[in-house]
C-alpha positions as CSV (number, residue, x, y, z in Angstrom):
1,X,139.7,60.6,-26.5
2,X,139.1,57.9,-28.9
3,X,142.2,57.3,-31.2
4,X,141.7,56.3,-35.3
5,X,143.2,53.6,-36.5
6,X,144.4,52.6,-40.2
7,X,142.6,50.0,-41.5
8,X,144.3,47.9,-44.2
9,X,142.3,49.5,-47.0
10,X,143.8,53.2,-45.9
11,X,140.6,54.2,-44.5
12,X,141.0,55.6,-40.7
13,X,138.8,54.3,-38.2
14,X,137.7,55.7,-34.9
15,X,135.5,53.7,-32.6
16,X,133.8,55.2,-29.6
17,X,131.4,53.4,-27.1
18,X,127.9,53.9,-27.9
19,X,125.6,51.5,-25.7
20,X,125.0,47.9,-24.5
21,X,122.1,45.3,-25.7
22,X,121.0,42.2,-23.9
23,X,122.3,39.4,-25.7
24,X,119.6,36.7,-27.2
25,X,120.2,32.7,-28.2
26,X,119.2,31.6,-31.2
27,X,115.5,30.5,-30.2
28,X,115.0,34.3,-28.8
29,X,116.0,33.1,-25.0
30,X,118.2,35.6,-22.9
31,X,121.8,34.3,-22.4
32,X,122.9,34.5,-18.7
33,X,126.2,34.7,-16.9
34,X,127.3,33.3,-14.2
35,X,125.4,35.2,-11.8
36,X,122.0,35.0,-13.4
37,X,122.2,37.9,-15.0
38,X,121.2,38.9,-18.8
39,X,124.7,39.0,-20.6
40,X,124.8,42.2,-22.3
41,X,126.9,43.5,-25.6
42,X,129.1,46.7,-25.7
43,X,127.6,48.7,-29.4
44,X,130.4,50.9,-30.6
45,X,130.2,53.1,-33.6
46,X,132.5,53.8,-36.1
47,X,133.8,57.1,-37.9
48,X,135.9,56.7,-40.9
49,X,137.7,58.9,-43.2
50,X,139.3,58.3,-46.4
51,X,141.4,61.7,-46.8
52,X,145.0,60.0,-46.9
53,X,147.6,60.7,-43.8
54,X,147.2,62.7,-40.5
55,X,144.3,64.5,-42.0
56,X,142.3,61.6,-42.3
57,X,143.5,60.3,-39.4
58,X,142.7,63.8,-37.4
59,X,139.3,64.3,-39.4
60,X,137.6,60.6,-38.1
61,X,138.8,61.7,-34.4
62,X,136.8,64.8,-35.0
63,X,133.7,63.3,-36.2
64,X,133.8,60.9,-33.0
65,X,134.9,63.4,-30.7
66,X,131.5,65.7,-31.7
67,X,129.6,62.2,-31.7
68,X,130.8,61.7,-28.0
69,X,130.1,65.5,-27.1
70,X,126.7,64.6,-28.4
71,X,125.9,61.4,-26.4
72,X,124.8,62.1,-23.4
73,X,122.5,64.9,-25.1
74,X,121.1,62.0,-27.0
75,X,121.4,58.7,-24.8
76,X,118.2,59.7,-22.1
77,X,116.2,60.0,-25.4
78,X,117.1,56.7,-26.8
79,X,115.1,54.9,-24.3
80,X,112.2,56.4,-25.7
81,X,109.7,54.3,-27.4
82,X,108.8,55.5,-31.1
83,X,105.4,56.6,-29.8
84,X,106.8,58.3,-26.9
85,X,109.4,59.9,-29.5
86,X,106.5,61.4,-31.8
87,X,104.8,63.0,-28.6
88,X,107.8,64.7,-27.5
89,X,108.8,66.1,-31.0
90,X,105.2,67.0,-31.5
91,X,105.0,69.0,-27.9
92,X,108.4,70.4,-28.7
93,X,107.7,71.7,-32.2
94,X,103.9,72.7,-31.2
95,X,105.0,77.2,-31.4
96,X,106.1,76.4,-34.5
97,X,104.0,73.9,-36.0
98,X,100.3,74.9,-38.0
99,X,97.1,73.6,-35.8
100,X,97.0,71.8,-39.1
101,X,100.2,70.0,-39.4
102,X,100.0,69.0,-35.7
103,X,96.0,67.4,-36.6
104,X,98.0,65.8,-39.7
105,X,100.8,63.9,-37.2
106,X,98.8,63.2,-34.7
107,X,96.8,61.6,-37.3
108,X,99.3,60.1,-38.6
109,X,100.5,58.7,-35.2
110,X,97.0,57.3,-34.6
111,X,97.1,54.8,-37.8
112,X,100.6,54.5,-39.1
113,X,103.9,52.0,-38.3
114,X,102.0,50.3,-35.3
115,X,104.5,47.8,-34.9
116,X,107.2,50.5,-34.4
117,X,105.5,52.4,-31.7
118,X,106.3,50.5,-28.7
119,X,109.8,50.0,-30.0
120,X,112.6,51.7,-28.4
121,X,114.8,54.2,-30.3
122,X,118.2,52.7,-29.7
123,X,116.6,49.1,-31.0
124,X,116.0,50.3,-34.4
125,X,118.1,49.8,-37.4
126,X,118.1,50.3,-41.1
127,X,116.6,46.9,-41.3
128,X,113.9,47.2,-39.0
129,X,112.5,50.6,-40.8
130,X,112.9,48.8,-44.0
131,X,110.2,46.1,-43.0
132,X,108.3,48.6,-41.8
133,X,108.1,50.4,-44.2
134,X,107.4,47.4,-46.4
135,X,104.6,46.4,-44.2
136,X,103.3,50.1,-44.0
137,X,102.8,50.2,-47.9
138,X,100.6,46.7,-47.7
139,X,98.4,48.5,-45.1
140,X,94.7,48.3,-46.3
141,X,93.0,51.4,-47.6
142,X,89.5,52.2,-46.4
143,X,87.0,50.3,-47.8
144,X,85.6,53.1,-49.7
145,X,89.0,53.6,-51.6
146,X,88.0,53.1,-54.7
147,X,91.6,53.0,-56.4
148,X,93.4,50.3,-54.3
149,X,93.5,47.8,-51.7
150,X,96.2,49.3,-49.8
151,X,97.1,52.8,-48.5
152,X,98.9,55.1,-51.2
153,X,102.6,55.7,-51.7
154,X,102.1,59.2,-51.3
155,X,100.6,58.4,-47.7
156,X,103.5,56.2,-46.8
157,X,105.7,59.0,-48.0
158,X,104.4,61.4,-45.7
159,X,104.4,59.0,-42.7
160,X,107.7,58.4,-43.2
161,X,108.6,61.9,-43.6
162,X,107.0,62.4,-40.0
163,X,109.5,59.3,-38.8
164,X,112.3,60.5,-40.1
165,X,112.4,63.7,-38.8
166,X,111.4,62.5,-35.1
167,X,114.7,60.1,-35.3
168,X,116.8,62.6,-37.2
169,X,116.1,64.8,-33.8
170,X,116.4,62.0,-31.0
171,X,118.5,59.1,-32.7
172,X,121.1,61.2,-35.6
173,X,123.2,58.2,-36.1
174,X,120.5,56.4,-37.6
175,X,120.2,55.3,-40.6
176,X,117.0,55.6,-41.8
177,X,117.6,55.8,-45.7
178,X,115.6,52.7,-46.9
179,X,113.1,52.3,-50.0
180,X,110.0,54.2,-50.3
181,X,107.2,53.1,-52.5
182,X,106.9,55.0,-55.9
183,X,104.3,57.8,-56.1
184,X,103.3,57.6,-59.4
185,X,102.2,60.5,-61.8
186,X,98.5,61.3,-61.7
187,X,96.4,63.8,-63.8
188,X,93.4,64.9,-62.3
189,X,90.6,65.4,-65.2
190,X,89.8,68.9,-65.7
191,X,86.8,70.6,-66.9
192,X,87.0,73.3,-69.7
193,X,86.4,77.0,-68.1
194,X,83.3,77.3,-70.4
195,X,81.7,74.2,-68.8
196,X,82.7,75.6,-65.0
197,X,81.0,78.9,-65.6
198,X,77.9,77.5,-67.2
199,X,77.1,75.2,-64.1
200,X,77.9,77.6,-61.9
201,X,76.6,80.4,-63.6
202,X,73.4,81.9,-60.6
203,X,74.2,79.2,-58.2
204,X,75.2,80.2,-54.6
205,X,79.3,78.7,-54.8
206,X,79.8,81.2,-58.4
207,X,81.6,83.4,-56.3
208,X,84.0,81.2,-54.3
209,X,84.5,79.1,-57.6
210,X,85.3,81.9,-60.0
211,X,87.9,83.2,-57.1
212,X,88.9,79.8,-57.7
213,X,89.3,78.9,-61.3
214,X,89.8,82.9,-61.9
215,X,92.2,84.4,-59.5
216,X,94.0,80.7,-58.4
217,X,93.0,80.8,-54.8
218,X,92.7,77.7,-52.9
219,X,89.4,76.7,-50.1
220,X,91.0,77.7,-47.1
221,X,92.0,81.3,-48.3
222,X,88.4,81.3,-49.9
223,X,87.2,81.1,-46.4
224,X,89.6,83.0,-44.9
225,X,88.9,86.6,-47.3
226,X,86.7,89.4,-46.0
227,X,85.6,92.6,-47.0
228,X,87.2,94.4,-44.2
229,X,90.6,93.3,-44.1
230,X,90.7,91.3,-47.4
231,X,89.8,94.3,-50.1
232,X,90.9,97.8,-50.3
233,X,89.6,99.7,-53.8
234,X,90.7,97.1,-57.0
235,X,92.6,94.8,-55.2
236,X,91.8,91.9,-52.6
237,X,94.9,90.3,-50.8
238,X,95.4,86.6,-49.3
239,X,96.3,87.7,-45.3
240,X,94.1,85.0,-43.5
241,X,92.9,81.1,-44.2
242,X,90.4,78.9,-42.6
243,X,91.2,75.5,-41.6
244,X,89.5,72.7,-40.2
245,X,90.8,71.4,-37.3
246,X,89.3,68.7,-35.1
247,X,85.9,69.3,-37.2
248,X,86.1,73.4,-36.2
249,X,87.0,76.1,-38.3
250,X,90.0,77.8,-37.2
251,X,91.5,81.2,-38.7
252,X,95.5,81.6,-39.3
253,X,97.8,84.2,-40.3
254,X,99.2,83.5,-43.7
255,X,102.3,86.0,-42.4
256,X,104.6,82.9,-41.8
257,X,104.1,81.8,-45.6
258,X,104.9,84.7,-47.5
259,X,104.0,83.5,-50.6
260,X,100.5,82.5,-49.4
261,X,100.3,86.3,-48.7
262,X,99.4,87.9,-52.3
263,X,97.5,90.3,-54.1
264,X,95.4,90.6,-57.3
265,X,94.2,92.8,-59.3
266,X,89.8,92.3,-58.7
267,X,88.0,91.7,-62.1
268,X,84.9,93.5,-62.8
269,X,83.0,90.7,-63.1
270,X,83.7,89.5,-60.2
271,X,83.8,92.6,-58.6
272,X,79.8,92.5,-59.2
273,X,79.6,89.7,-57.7
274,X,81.3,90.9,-54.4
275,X,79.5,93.9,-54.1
276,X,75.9,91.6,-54.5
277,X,76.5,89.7,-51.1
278,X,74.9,90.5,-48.4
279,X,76.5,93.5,-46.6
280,X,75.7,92.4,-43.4
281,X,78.3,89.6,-43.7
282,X,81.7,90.6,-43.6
283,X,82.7,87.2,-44.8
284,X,83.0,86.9,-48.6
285,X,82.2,82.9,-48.7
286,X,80.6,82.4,-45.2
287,X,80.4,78.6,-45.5
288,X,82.6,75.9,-44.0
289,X,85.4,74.1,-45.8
290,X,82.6,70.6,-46.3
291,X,79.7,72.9,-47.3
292,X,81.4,74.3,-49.8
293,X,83.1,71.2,-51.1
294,X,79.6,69.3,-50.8
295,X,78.1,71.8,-52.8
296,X,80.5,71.8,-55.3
297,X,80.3,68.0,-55.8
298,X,76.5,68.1,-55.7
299,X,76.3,70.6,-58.9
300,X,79.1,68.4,-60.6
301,X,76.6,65.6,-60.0
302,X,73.5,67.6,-60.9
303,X,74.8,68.0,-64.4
304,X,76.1,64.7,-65.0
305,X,79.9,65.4,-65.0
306,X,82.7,63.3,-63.9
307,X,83.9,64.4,-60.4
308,X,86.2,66.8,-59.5
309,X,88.1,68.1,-56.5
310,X,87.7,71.7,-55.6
311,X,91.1,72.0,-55.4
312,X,91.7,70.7,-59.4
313,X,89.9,74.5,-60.0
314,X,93.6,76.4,-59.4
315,X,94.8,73.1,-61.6
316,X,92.5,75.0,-64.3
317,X,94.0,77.9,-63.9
318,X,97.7,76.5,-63.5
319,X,96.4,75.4,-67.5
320,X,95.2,78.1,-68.5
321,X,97.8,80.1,-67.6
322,X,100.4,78.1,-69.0
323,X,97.7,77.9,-72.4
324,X,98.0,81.6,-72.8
325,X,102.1,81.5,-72.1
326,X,101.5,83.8,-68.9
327,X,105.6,84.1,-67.7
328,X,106.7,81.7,-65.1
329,X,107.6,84.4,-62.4
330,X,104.2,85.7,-62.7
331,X,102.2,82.4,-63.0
332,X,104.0,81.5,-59.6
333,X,103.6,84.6,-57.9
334,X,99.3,84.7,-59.0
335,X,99.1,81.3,-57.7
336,X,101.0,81.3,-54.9
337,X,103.3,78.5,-55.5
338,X,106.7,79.2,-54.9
339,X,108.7,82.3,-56.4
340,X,111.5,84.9,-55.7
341,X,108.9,87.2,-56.7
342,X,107.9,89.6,-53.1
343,X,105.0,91.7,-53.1
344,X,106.0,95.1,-51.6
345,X,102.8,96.1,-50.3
346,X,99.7,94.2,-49.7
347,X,96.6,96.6,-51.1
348,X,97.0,99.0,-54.2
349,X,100.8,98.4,-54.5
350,X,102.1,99.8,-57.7
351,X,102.0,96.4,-60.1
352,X,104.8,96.8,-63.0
353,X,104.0,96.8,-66.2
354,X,104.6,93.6,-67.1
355,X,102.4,92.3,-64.2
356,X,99.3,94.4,-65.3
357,X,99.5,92.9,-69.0
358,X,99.5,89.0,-67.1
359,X,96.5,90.5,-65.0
360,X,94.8,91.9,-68.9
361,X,95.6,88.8,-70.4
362,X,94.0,86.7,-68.1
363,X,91.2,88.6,-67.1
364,X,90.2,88.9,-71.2
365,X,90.5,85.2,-71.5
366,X,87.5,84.5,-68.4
367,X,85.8,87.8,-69.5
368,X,85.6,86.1,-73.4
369,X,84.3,82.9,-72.1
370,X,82.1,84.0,-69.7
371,X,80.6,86.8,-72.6
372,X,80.5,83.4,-74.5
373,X,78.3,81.4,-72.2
374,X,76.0,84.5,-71.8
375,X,75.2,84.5,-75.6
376,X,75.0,81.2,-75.2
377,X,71.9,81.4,-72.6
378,X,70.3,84.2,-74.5
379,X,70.4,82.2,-78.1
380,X,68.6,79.5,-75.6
381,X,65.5,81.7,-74.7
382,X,65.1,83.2,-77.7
């Protein structure tokens, strides 16, 4: 076992052998010995503690005595490449892992850090992901970006995020705190609710954007509601979502993400429009995830408004919510955000009190602006 010293600023060191590394001249040429052979350098690496007497001393034997334990676990990974590291963390997280997250990093490995991929793990350092993380951020965009020339920091955020976790499993030691670019604050503009329901009053995407704008429910669990499993009397719950991967639709439980899994309260109106699909369809919206968001782009066009996501429709709700001063706890828990809040059933639970007012004060605010745009229409004709 490795013994600490005391260094002469009182910190206790302990060194343990970690590796060797071919040694390089200054023009990049392998230094020989005597035999021929690539000269190679013993890599230690250090623990330290700064807790004063035996205890600091026994506390940086500890850390490299777990180190050690953990070496050989970690020294047949080392050799892997970064690319090679990806696809084994990948494989090995795959039961775990959504069909979308795994599309997402495998994505992700396709375009991102290309210099790094051949690189072996035990050759990295904090300097090396540094640069390549520099490098990453200067990566050109697409050419139909229309915002920069270069990826955006919120991509190389989520690359990294993907690195870092692959090296925090095969290569702990590592350092791999280095600068990230700054994401900054963007606010997506919104259309009024009163606009929304007039363009999409009669059109065939009223239903799936009321559910929407109304009710705070995103594409996928759009997709993923039916009639059979979905709605039971007043209420219709969140239990499945449809995802694109590799260009097919693919249905998941939202089990796993408990507060994906929620239920409202159905509002008449568009209660009517539920009952008025075709019964033969058990599907509520049955459209892909690009038809819908096609068709939703194409009517924004039609009427000469400024593009907007279909996703910015639960941002109109998050608004309006926060507009009519609906409580935190139940503004979370409607749109699924995050919240301590658990449903204890999933169909015609018994809602408190205070969660039925939310569900009145809501419902009257869409019900008044939708009455609004009606008069509207008939004021029109007339």
């Amino acid at each position: 076992m490795a013994r600490a010293q005391k260094l002469a600023s009182g910190t206790w060191r302990c060194q343990v052998y970690s590796h060797k590394e071919p040694i390089f001249d200054e023009q990049g040429f392998p230094v020989l010995d005597e035999n021929g052979e690539q000269k190679q350098k013993r890599i230690y690496r250090s623990f330290t503690s700064d807790i004063p007497g035996i205890k600091g001393k026994r506390a940086a034997e500890r850390a490299a005595a777990q180190w050690a334990d953990e070496k050989d676990r970690i020294s047949h990974t080392a050799s892997l490449t970064v690319g090679e590291a990806i696809d084994k963390y990948i494989d090995e997280s795959s039961a775990v892992l959504s069909p979308t997250t795994i599309q997402g990093y495998r994505r992700i490995q396709k375009v991102a850090f290309k210099d790094l991929l051949d690189i072996k793990l035990y050759q990295l350092t904090n300097a090396t992901l540094s640069e390549a993380v520099s490098a990453e951020s200067r990566r050109p965009a697409r050419s139909n970006h229309k915002n920069s020339r270069y990826i955006s920091p919120k991509t190389v955020h989520n690359e990294y995020g993907l690195l870092t976790a692959v090296l925090n499993r095969y290569m702990p030691g590592l350092n791999c705190k280095v600068s990230l670019p700054q994401i900054p604050e963007t606010f997506p503009d919104l259309l009024e609710p009163d606009v929304i329901f007039r363009i999409i009053k009669g059109s065939d995407i009223e239903l799936a954007v009321l559910l929407a704008v109304w009710l705070s429910f995103s594409r996928s669990e759009i997709l993923g509601l039916t009639k059979s499993s979905s709605i039971k009397g007043d209420y219709i719950t969140i239990k499945e979502v449809i995802v694109s991967v590799d260009n097919k639709e693919c249905r998941k439980n939202t089990g796993k993400n408990r507060k994906r899994q929620r239920t409202h309260r159905i509002p008449p109106y568009i209660k009517k429009l539920i009952d008025a699909t075709d019964p033969a369809e058990d599907r509520l919206v049955p459209m892909t995830g690009s038809m819908l968001y096609h068709k939703w782009a194409n009517l924004l066009k039609k009427n000469g408004l400024p593009h907007m996501r279909f996703h910015d429709l639960r941002h109109v709700n998050a608004s309006v919510m926060a507009m009519l001063k609906i409580p935190d706890k139940y503004a979370q828990e409607r749109g699924g955000w995050s919240s301590n809040y658990v449903m204890k059933g999933v169909y015609t639970q018994a809602f408190d009190s205070a969660r039925i007012a939310v569900d009145d004060t809501i419902d009257e605010y869409f019900e008044e602006v939708m009455q609004h745009e009606m008069q509207h229409d008939i004021k029109k004709t007339l």
